[in-house]
MIKE-73540 format. One record per atom (N, C-alpha, C): residue number from 1; residue in three letters; atom name; x, y, z. Coordinates in nm, 4 decimals, decimal comma. Layout:
<sepas>
(sepa NUM; "ALA"; "CA"; (X; Y; Z)),
...
</sepas>
This chain:
<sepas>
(sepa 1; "UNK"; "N"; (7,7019; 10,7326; 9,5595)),
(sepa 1; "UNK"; "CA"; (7,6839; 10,7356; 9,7026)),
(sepa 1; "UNK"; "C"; (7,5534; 10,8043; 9,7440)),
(sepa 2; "UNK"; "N"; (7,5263; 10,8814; 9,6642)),
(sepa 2; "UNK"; "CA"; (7,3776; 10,9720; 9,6748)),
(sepa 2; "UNK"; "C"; (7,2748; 10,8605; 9,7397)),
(sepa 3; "UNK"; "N"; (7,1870; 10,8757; 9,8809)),
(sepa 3; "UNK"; "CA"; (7,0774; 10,8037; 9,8925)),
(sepa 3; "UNK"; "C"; (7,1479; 10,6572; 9,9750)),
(sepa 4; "UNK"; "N"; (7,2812; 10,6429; 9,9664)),
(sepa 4; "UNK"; "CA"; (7,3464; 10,5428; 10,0418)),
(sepa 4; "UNK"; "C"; (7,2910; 10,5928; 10,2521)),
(sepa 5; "UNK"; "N"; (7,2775; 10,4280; 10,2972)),
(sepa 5; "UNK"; "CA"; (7,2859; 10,4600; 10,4433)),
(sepa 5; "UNK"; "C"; (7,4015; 10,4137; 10,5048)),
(sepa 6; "UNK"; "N"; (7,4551; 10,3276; 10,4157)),
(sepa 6; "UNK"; "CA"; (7,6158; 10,2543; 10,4772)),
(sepa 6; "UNK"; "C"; (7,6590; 10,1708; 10,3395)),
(sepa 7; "UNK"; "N"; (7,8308; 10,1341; 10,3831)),
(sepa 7; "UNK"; "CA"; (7,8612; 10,1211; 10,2876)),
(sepa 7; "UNK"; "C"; (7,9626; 9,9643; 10,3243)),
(sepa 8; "UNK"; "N"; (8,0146; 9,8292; 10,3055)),
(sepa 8; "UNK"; "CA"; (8,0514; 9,7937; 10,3270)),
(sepa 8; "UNK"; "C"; (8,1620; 9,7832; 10,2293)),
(sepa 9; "UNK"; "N"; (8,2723; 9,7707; 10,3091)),
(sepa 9; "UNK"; "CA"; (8,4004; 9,7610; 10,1745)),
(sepa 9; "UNK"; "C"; (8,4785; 9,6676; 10,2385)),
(sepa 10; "UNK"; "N"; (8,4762; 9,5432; 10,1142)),
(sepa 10; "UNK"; "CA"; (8,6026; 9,4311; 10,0971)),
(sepa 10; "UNK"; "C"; (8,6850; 9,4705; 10,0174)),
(sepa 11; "UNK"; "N"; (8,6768; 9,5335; 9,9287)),
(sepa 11; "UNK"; "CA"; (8,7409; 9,5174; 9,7621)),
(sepa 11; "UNK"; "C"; (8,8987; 9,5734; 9,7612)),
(sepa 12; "UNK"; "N"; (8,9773; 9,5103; 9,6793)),
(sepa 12; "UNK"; "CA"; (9,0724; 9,5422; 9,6738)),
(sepa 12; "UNK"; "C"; (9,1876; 9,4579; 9,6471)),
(sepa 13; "UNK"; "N"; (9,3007; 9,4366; 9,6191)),
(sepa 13; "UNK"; "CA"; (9,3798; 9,3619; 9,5759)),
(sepa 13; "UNK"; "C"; (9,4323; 9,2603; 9,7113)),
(sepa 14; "UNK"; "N"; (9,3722; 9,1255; 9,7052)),
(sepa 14; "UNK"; "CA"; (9,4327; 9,0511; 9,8251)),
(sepa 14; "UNK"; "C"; (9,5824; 8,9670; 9,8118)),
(sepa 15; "UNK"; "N"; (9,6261; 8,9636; 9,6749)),
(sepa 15; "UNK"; "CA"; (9,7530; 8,9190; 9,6876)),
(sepa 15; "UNK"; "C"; (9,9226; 9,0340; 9,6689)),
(sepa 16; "UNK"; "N"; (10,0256; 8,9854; 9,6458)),
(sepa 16; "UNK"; "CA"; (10,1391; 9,0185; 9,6177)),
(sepa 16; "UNK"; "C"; (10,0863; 9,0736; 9,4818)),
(sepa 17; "UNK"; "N"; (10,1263; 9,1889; 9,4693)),
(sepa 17; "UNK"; "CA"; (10,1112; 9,2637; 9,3408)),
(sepa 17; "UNK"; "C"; (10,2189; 9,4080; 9,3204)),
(sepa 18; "UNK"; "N"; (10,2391; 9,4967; 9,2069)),
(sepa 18; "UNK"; "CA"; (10,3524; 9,6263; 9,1847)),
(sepa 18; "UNK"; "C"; (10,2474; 9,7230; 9,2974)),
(sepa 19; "UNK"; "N"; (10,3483; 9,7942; 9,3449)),
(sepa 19; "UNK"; "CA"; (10,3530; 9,8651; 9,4146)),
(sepa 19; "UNK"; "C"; (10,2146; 9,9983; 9,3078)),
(sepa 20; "UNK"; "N"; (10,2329; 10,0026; 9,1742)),
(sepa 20; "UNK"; "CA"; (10,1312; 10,0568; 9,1293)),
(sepa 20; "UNK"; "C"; (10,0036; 10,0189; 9,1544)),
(sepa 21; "UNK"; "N"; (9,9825; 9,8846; 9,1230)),
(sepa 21; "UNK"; "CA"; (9,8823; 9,8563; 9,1315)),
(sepa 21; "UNK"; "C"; (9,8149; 9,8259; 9,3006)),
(sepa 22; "UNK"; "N"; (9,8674; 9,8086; 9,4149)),
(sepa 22; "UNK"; "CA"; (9,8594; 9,8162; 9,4657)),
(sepa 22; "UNK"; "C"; (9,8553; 9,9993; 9,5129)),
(sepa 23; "UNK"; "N"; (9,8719; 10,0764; 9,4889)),
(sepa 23; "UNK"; "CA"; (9,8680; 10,2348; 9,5391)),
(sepa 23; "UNK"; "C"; (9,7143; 10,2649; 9,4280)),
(sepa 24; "UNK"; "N"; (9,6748; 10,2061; 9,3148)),
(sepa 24; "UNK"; "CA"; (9,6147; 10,2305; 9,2656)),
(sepa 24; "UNK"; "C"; (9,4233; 10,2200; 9,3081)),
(sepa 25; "UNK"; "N"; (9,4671; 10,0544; 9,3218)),
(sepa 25; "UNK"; "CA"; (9,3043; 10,0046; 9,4075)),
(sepa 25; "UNK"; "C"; (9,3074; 10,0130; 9,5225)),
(sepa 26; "UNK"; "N"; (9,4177; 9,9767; 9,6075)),
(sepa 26; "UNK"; "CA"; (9,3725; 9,9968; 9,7782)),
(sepa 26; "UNK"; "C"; (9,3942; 10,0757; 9,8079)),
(sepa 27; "UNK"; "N"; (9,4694; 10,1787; 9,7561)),
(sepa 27; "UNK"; "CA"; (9,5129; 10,3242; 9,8731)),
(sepa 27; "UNK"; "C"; (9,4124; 10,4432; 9,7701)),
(sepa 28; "UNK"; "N"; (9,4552; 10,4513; 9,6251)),
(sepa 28; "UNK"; "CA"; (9,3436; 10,5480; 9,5927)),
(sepa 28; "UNK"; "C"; (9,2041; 10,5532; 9,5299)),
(sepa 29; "UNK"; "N"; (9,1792; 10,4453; 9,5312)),
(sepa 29; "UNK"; "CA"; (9,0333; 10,3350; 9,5568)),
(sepa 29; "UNK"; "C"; (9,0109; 10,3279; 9,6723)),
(sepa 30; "UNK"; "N"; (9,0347; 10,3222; 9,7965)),
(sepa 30; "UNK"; "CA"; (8,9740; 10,3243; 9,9315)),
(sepa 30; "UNK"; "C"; (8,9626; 10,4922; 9,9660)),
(sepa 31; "UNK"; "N"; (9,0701; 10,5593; 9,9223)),
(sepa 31; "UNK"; "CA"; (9,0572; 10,7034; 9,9466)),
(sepa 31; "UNK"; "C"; (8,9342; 10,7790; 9,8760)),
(sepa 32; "UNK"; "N"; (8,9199; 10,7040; 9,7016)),
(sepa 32; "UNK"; "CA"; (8,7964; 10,7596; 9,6594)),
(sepa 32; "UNK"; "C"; (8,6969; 10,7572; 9,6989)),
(sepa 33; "UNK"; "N"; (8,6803; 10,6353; 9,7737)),
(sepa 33; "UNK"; "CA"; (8,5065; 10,5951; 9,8619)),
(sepa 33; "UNK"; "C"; (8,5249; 10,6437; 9,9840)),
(sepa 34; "UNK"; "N"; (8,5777; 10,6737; 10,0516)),
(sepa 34; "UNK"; "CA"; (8,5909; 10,7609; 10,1525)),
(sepa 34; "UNK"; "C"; (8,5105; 10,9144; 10,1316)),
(sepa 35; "UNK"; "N"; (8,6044; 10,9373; 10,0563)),
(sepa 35; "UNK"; "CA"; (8,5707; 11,0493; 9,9659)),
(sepa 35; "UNK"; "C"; (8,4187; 11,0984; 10,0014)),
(sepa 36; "UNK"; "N"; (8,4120; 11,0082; 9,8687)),
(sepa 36; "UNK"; "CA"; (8,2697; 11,0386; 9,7826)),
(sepa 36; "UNK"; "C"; (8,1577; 10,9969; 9,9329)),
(sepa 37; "UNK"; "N"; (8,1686; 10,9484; 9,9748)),
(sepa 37; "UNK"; "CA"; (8,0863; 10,8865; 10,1250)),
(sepa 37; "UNK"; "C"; (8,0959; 11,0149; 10,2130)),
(sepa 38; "UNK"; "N"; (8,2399; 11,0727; 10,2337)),
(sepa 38; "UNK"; "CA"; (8,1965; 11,2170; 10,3146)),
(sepa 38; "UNK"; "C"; (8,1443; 11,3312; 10,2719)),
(sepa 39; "UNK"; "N"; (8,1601; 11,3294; 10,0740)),
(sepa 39; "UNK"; "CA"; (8,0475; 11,4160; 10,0256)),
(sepa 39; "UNK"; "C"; (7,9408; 11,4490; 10,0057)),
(sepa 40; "UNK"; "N"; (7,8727; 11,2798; 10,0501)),
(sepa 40; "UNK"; "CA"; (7,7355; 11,2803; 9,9877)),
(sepa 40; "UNK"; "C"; (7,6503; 11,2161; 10,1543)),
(sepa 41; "UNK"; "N"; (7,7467; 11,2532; 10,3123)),
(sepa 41; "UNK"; "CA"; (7,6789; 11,2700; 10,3982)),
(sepa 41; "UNK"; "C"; (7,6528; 11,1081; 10,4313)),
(sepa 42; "UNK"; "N"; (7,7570; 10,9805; 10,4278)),
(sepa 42; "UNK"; "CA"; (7,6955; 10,8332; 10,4299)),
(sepa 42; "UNK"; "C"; (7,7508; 10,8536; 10,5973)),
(sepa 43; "UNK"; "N"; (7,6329; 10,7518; 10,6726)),
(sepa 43; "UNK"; "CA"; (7,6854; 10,7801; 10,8270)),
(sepa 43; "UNK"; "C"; (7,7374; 10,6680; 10,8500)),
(sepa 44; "UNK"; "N"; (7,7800; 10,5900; 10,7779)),
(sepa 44; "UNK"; "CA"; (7,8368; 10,4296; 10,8709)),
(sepa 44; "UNK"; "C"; (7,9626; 10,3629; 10,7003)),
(sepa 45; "UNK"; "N"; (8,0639; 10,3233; 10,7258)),
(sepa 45; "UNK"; "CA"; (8,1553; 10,2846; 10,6369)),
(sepa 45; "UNK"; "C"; (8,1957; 10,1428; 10,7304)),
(sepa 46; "UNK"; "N"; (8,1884; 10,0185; 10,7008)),
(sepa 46; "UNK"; "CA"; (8,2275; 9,8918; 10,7851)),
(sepa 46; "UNK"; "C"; (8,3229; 9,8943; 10,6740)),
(sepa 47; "UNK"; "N"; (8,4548; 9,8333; 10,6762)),
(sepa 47; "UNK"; "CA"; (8,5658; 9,8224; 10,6054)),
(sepa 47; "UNK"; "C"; (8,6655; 9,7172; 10,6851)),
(sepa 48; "UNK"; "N"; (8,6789; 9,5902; 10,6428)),
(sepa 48; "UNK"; "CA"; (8,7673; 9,4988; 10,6461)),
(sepa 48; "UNK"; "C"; (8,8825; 9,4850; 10,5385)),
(sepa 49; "UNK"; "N"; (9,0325; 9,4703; 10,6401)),
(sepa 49; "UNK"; "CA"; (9,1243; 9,3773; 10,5691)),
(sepa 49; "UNK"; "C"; (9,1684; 9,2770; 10,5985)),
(sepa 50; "UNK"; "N"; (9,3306; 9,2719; 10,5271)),
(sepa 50; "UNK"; "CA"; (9,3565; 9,1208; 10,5654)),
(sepa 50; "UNK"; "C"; (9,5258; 9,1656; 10,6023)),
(sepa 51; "UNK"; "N"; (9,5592; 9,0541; 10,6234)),
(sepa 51; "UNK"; "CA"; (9,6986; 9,0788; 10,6626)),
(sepa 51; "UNK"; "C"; (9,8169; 9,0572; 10,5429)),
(sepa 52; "UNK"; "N"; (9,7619; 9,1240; 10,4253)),
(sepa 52; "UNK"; "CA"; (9,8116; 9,1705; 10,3201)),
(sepa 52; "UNK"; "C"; (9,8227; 9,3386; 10,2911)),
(sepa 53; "UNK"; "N"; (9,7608; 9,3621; 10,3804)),
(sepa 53; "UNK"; "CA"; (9,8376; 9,5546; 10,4355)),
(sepa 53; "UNK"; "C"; (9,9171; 9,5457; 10,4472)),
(sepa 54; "UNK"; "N"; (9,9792; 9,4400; 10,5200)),
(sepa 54; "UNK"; "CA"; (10,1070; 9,4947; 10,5781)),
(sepa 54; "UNK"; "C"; (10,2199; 9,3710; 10,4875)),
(sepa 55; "UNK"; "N"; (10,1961; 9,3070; 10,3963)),
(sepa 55; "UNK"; "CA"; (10,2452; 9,2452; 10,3114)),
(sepa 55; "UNK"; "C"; (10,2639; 9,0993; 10,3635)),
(sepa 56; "UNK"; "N"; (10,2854; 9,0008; 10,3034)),
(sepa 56; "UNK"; "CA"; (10,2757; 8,8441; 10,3233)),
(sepa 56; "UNK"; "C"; (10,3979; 8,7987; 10,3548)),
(sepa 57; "UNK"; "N"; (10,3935; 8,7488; 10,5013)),
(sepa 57; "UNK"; "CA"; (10,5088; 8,6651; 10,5035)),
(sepa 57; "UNK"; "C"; (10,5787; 8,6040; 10,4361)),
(sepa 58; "UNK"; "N"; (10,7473; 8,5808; 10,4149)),
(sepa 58; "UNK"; "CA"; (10,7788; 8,4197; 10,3925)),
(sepa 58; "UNK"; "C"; (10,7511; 8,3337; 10,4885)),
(sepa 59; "UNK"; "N"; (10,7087; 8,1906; 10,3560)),
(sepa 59; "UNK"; "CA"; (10,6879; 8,0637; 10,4576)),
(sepa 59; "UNK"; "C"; (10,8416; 8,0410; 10,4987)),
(sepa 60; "UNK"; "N"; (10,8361; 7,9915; 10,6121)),
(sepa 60; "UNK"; "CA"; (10,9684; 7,9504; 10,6835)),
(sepa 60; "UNK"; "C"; (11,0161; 7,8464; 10,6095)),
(sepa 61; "UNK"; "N"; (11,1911; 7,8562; 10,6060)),
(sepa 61; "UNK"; "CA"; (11,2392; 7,7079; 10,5315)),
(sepa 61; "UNK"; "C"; (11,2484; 7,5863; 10,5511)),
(sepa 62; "UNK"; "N"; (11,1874; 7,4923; 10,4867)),
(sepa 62; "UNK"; "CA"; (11,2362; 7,3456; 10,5783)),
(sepa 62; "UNK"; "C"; (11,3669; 7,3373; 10,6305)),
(sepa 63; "UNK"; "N"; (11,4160; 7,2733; 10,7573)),
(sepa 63; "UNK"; "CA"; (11,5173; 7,2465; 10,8033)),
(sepa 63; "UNK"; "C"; (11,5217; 7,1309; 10,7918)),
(sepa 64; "UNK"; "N"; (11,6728; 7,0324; 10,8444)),
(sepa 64; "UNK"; "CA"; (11,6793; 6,9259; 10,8577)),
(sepa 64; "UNK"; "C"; (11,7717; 6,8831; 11,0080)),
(sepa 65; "UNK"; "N"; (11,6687; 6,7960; 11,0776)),
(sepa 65; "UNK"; "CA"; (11,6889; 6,8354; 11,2347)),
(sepa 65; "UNK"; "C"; (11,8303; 6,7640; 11,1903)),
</sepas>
């Protein structure tokens, strides 16, 4: 992060995955760059997700009218 002016972050697990691996890259992998970005003084973090935070729907079932 040393010498960084901003940082953009996609990364991270976009599908259904264990609850490890998921706590592993997006929660303490986003916490590490956080981190390391408020140690080393970065003034701008842009950070996108998806609507796999909050976990993936089921598709609805076919019916039969």
């Amino acid at each position: 992060m040393r010498g960084v002016d901003a940082i953009i972050h996609l990364a991270g697990i976009s599908l259904e995955a264990s609850f490890d691996k998921i706590l592993a890259s997006n929660i303490e992998g986003t916490y590490n760059l956080y981190e390391a970005a408020r140690q080393e003084g970065v003034a701008r973090i842009v950070f996108a997700s998806s609507n796999h935070a909050v976990g993936t729907p089921r598709a609805p079932r076919a019916t039969t009218p």
